[in-house]
MIMIKE-214081 format. One record per residue (C-alpha): residue number from 1; x, y, z. Coordinates in pm, whole numbers, plus 50000, padded with zeros to 5 digits. Layout:
REM residues N
+-----+-------+-------+-------+
| num |     x |     y |     z |
+-----+-------+-------+-------+
| NUM |     X |     Y |     Z |
...
+-----+-------+-------+-------+
***
This chain:
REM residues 307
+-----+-------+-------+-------+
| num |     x |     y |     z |
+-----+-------+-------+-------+
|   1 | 52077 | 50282 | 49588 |
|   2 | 51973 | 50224 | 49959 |
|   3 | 52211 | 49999 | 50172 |
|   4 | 51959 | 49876 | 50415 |
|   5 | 51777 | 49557 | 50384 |
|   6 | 51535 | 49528 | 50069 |
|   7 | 51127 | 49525 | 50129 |
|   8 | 50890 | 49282 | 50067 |
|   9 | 50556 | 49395 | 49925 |
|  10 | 50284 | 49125 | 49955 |
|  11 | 49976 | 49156 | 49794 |
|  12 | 49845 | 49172 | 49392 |
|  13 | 49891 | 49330 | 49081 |
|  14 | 49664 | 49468 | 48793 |
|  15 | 49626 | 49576 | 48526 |
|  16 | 49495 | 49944 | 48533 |
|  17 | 49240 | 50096 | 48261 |
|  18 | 49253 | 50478 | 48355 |
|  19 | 49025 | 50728 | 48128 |
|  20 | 49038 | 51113 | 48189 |
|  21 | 48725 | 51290 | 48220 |
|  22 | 48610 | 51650 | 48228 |
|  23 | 48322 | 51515 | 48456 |
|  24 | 48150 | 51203 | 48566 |
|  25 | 48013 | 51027 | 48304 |
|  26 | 47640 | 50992 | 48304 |
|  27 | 47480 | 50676 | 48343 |
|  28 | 47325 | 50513 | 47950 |
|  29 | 47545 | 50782 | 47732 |
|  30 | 47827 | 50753 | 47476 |
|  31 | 48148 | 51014 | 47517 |
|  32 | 48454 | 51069 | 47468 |
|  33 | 48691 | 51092 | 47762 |
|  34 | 48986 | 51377 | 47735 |
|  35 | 49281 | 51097 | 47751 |
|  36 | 49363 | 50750 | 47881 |
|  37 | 49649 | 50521 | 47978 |
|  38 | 49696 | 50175 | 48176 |
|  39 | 49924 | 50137 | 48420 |
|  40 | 50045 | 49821 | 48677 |
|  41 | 49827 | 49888 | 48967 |
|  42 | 49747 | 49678 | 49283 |
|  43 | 49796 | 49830 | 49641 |
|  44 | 50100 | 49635 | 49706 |
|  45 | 50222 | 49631 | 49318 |
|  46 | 50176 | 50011 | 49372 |
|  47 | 50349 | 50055 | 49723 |
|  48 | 50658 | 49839 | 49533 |
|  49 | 50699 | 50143 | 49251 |
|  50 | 50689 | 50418 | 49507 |
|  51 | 50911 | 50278 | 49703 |
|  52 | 51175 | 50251 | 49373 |
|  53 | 51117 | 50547 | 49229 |
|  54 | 51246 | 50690 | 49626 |
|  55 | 51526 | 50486 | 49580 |
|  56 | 51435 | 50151 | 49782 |
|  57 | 51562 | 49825 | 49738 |
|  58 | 51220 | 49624 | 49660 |
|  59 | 51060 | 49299 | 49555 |
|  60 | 50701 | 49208 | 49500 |
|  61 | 50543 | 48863 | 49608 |
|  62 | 50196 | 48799 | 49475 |
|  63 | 50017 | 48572 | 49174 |
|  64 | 50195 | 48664 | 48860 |
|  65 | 49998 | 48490 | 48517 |
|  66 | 50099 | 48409 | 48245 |
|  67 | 49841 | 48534 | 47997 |
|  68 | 49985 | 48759 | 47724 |
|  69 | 49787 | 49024 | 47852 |
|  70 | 49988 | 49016 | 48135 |
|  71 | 50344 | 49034 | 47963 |
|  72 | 50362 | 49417 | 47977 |
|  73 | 50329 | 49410 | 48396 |
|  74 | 50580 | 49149 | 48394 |
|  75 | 50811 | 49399 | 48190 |
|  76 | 50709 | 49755 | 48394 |
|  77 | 50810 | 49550 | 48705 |
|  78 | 51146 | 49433 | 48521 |
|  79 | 51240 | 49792 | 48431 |
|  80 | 51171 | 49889 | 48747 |
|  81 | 51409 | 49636 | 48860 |
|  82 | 51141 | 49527 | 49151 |
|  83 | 51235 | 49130 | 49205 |
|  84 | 50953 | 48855 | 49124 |
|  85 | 51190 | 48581 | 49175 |
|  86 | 50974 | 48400 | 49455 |
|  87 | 50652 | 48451 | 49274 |
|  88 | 50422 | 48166 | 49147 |
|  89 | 50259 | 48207 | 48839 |
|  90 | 49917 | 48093 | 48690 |
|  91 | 49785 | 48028 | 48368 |
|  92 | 49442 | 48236 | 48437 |
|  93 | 49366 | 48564 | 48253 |
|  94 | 49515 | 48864 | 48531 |
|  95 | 49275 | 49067 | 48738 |
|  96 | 49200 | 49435 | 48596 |
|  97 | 49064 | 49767 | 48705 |
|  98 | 48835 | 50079 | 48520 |
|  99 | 48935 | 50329 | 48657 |
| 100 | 48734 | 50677 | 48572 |
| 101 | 48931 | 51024 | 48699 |
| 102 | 48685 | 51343 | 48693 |
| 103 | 48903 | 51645 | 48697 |
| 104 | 48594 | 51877 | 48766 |
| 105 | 48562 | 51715 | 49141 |
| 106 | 48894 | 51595 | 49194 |
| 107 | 48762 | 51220 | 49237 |
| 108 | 48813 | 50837 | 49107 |
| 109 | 48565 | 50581 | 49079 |
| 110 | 48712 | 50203 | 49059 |
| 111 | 48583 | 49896 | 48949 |
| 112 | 48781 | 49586 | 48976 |
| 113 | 48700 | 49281 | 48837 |
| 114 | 48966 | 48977 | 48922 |
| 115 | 48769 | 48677 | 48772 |
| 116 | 48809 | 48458 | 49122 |
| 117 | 49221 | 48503 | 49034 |
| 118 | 49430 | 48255 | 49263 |
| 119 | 49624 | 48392 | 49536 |
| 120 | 49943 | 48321 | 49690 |
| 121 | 49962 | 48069 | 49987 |
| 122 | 50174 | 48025 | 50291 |
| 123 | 50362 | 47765 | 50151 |
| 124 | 50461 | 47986 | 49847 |
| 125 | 50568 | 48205 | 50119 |
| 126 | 50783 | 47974 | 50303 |
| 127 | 50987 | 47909 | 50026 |
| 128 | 51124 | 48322 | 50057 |
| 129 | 51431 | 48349 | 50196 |
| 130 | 51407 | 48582 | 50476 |
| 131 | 51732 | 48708 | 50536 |
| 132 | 51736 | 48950 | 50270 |
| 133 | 51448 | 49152 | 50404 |
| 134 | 51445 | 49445 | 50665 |
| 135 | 51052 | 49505 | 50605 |
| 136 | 50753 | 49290 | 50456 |
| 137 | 50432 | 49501 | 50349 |
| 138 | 50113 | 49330 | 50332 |
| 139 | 49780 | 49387 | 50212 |
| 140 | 49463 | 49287 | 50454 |
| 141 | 49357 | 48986 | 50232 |
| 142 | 49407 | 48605 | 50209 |
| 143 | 49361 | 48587 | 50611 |
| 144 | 49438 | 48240 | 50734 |
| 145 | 49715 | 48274 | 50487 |
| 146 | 49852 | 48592 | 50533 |
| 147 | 49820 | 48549 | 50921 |
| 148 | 50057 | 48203 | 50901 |
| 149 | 50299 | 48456 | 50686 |
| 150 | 50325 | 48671 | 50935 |
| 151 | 50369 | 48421 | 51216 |
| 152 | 50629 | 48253 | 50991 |
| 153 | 50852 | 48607 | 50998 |
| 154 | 50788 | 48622 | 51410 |
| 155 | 50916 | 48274 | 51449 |
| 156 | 51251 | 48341 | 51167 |
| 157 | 51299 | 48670 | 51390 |
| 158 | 51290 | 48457 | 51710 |
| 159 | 51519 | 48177 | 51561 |
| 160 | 51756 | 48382 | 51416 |
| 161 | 51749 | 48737 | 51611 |
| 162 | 51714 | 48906 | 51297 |
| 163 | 51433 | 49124 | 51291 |
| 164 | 51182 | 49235 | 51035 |
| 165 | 50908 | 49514 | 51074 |
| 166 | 50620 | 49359 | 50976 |
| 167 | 50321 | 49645 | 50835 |
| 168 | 49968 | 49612 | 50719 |
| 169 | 49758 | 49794 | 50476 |
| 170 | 49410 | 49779 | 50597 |
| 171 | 49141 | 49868 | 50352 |
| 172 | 48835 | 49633 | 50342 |
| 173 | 48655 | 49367 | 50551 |
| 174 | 48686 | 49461 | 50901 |
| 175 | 48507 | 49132 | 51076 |
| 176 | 48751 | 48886 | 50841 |
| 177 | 49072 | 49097 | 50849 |
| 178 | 49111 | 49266 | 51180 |
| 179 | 49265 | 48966 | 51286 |
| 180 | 49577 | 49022 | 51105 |
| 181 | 49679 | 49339 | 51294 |
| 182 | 49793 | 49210 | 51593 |
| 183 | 50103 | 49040 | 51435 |
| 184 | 50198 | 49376 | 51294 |
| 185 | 50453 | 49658 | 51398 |
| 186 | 50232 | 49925 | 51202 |
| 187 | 49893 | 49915 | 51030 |
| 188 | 49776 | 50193 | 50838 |
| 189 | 49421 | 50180 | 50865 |
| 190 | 49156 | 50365 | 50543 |
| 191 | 48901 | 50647 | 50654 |
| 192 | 48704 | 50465 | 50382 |
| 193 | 48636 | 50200 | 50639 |
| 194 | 48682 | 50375 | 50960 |
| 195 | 48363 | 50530 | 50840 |
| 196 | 48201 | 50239 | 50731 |
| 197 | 48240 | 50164 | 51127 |
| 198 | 48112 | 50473 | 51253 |
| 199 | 48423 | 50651 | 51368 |
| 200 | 48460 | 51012 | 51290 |
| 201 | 48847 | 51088 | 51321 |
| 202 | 49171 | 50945 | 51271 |
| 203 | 49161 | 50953 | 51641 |
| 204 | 48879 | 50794 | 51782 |
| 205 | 48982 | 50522 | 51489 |
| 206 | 49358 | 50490 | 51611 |
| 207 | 49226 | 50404 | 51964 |
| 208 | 48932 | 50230 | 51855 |
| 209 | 49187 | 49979 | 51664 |
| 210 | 49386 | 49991 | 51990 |
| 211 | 49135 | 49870 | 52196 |
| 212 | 49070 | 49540 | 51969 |
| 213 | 49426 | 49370 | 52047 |
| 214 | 49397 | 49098 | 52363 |
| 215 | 49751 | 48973 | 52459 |
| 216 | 50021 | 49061 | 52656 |
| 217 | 50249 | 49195 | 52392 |
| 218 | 50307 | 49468 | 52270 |
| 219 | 50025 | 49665 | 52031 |
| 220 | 50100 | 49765 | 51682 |
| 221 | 50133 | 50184 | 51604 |
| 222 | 49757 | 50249 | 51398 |
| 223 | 49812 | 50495 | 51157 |
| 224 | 49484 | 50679 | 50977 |
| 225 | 49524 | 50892 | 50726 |
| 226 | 49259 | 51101 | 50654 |
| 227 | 49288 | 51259 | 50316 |
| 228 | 49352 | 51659 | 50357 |
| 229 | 49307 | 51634 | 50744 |
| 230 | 49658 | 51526 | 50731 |
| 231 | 49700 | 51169 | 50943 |
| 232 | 49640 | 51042 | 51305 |
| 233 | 49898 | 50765 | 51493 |
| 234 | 49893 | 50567 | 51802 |
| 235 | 50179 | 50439 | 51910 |
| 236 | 50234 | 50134 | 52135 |
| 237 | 50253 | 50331 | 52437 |
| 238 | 49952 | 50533 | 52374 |
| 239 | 50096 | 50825 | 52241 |
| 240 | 49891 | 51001 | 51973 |
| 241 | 50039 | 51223 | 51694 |
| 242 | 49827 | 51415 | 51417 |
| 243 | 50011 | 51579 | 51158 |
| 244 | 49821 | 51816 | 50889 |
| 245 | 49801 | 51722 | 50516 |
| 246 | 50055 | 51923 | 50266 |
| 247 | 49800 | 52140 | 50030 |
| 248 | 49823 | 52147 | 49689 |
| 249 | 49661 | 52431 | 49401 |
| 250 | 49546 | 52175 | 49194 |
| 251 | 49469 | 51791 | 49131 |
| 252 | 49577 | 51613 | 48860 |
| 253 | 49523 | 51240 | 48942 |
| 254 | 49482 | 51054 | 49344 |
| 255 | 49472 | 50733 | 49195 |
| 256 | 49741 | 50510 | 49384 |
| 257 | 49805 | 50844 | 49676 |
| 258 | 49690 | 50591 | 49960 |
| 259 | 49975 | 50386 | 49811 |
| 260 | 50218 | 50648 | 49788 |
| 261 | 50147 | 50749 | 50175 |
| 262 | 50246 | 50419 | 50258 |
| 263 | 50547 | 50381 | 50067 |
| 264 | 50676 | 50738 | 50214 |
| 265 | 50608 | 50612 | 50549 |
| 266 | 50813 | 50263 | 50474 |
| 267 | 51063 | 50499 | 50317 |
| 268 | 51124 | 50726 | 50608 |
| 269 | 51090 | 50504 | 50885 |
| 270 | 51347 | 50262 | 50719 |
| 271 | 51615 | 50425 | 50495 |
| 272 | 51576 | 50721 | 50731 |
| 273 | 51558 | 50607 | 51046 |
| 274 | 51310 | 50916 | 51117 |
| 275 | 51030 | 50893 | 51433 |
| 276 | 50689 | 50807 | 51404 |
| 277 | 50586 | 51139 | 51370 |
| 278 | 50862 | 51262 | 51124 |
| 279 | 50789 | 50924 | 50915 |
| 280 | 50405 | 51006 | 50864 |
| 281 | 50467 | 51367 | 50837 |
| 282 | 50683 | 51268 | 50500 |
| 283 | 50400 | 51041 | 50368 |
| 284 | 50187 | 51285 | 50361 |
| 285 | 50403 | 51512 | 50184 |
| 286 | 50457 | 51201 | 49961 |
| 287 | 50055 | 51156 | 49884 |
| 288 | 50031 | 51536 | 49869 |
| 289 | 50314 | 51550 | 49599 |
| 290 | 50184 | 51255 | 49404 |
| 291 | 49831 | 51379 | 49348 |
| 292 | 50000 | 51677 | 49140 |
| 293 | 50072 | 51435 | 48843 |
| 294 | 49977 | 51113 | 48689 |
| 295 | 50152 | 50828 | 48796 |
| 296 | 50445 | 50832 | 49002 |
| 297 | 50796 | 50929 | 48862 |
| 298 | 50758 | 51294 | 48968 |
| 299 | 50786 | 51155 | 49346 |
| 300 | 51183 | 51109 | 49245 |
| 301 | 51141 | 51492 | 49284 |
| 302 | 51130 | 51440 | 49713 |
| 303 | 51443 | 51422 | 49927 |
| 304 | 51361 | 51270 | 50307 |
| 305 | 51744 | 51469 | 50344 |
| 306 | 51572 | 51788 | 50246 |
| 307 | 51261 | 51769 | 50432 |
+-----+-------+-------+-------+
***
């Protein structure tokens, strides 16, 4: 077990519905799928198991309920030994997901449903003792609260002198949430939504992000990864790194390999100490690995010391 500072992953958890598929299914028809599992999902509930099964020290802080259905999440997490302790909990049925893998095209279709499920507020988060934490993850949600969460960890760091790297996983709603990267030391940006904006590469996206932080001080590093194009990063000083995707012969399941790219990037850049471009290089080789399987215990099967 790691000896550095735990992480904080902030954000939700789901429940997962995942059916196996030979193919799409097609719309108004009743089949059989080939298998079919749930799992705890959630960006941040999913960043949390990567970064255990590589050996981190980890707790999750988001809306924990609690509905019966929502017992066996509450266990996975426990097994896991990923700490809840500061969580608040609701009595409203959990948030789910369908998730439909098609292994002729390699792809996976989600559809969440959450039911308007309550989210966690800054003053939930300002009960969390700080101290304890080297790194806090977040998810690009909640914004006035998440931004007042993140302000809260720049103020502890300038109280106290102890500092925490503060990252953002930025997925959806560019106009309400791009406000939330300039708190942030990194911010791994989706080529889901860099295309939704118009830009074409991880680099024109890296600088385009770049270009949206006013202040003084300094920039966060932008991060894109772009699927098996490998990853793009800027770095505060306007460096720019691209590092090329890790191939695999075949795909088994992608579901949560966004996830695992970010967890190997936590991973490397704070057990290992590794640079920015050694740090995305392993999550790549992290997502790459974790597409060959469902789930994620066959990650345990990386070494940062070997790479």
């Amino acid at each position: 077990m790691s000896q550095v500072k735990s992480v904080l992953c902030v954000g939700c958890t789901v429940i997962d519905f995942v059916t196996i598929n030979g193919s799409f299914p097609k719309e108004d028809t009743d089949r059989r799928c080939l298998d079919g599992f749930w799992q705890r999902g959630g960006n941040a509930s999913n960043v949390s198991t990567v970064l255990r099964v590589l050996g981190c020290k980890v707790d999750f802080f988001g809306m924990l309920s609690r509905s019966d259905a929502f017992r066996v999440l509450l266990d996975d997490l426990r097994k896991r030994e990923i700490g809840t302790t500061d969580c608040p909990f609701t009595d409203r049925d959990p948030p789910f997901s369908s998730v439909i893998l098609a292994q002729d095209s390699g792809t996976r279709t989600i559809i969440h449903c959450n039911k308007d499920y309550p989210q966690t507020t800054y003053e939930d988060f300002s009960k969390i003792n700080l101290s304890q934490y080297g790194w806090v993850h977040f998810e690009a949600r909640n914004t006035p609260h998440t931004l007042k969460m993140m302000q809260s960890i720049r103020d502890y760091t300038q109280r106290t002198g102890h500092a925490i790297i503060i990252s953002l996983d930025f997925e959806t709603r560019y106009e309400q949430n791009h406000e939330l990267c300039a708190p942030c030391d990194f911010v791994v940006f989706s080529k889901e939504l860099a295309g939704q904006l118009g830009w074409k590469t991880p680099r024109e996206s890296c600088v385009e992000l770049a270009s949206k932080i006013r202040g003084n001080g300094p920039k966060p590093v932008f991060i894109c990864p772009w699927g098996s194009s490998g990853a793009g990063a800027l770095d505060a000083n306007g460096n720019y790194y691209e590092m090329s995707s890790y191939k695999q012969d075949m795909v088994v399941d992608t579901l949560g390999a966004g996830d695992s790219f970010m967890a190997g990037f936590i991973y490397a850049t704070l057990e290992g100490q590794r640079s920015l471009a050694e740090s995305v290089d392993f999550a790549n080789r992290v997502a790459s690995h974790k597409i060959t399987g469902f789930g994620y215990e066959h990650i345990s099967q990386l070494s940062l010391s070997k790479v």
